[in-house]
Residue frames as qw, qx, qy, qz and C-alpha x, y, z in Angstrom:
[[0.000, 0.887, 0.463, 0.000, 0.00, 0.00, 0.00],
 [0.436, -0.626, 0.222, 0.607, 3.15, 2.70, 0.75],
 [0.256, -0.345, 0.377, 0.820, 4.33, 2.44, -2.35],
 [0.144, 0.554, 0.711, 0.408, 0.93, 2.54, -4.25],
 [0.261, -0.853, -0.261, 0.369, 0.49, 5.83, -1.97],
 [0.358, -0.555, 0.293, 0.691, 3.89, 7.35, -3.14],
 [0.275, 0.262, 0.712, 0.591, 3.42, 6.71, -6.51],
 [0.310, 0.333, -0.051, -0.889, -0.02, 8.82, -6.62],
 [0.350, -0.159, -0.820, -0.424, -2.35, 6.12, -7.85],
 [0.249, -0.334, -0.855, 0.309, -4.25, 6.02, -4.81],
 [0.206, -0.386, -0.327, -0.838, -7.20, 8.20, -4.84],
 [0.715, -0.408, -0.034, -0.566, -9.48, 6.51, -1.67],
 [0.096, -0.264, 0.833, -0.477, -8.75, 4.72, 1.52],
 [0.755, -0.416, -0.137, -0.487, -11.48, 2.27, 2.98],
 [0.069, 0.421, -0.728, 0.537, -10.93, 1.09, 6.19],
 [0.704, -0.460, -0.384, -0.381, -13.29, -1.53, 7.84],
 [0.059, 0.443, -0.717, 0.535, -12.10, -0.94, 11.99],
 [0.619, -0.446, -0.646, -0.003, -13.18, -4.14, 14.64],
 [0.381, -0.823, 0.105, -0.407, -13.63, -3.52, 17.96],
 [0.885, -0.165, -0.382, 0.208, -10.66, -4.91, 19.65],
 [0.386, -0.920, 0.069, 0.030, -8.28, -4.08, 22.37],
 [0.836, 0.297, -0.163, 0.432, -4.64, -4.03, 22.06],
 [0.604, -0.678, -0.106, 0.406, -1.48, -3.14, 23.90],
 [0.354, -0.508, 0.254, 0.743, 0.81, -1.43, 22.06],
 [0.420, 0.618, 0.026, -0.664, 0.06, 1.60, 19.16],
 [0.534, 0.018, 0.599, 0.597, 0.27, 0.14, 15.45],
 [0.079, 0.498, -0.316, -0.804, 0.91, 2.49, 12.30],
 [0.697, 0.647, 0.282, -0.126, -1.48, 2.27, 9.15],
 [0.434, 0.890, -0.081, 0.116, 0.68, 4.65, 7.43],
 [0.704, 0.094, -0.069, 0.700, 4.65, 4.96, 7.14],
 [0.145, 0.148, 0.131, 0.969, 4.47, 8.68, 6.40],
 [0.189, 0.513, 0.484, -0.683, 1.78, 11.30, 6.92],
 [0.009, 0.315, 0.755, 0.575, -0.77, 11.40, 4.74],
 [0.249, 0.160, 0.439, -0.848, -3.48, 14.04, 4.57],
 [0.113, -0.443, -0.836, -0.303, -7.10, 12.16, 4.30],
 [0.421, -0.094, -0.189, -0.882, -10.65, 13.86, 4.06],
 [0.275, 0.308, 0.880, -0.235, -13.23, 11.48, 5.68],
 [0.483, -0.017, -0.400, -0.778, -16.04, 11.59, 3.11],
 [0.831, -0.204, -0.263, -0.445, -18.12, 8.27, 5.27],
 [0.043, 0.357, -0.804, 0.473, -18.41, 6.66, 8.29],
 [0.668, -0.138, -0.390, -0.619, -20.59, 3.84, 8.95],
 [0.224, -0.382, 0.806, -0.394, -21.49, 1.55, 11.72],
 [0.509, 0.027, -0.779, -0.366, -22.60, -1.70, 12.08],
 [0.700, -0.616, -0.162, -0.322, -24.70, -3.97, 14.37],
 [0.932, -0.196, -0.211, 0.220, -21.76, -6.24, 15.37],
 [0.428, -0.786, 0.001, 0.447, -19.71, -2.92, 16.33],
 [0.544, 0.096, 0.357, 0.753, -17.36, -2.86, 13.03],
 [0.155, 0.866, 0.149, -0.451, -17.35, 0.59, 11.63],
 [0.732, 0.230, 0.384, 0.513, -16.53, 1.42, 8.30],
 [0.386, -0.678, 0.167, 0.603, -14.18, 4.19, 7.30],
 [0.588, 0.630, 0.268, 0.431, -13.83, 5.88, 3.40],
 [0.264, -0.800, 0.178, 0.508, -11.12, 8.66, 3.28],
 [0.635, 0.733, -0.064, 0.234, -10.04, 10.37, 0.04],
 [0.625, -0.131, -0.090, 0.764, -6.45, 11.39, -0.24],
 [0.008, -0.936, 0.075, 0.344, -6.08, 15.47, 0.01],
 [0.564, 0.608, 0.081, 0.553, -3.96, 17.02, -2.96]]
């Protein structure tokens, strides 16, 4: 995904987040990357889905 990012092919993120707990932070991204939430949906079983364009 990184280097489909760098490149500039990547136009939209989706992200589908569970509910879980964990101990120690993990990184999506390598680098900073400004995203635009454009939808955020939730489900019954707690998942929530996540749609972020990239910003230019």
């Amino acid at each position: 995904m990184h280097s489909l990012l760098v490149a500039g092919v990547v136009d939209e993120v989706q992200m589908r987040v569970c509910p879980a707990s964990r101990s120690k932070e993990t990184r999506i991204f390598e680098d900073q990357r400004e995203l635009k939430l454009v939808e955020a949906a939730s489900f019954e079983n707690g998942v929530v889905l996540l749609r972020y364009e990239i910003a230019n």
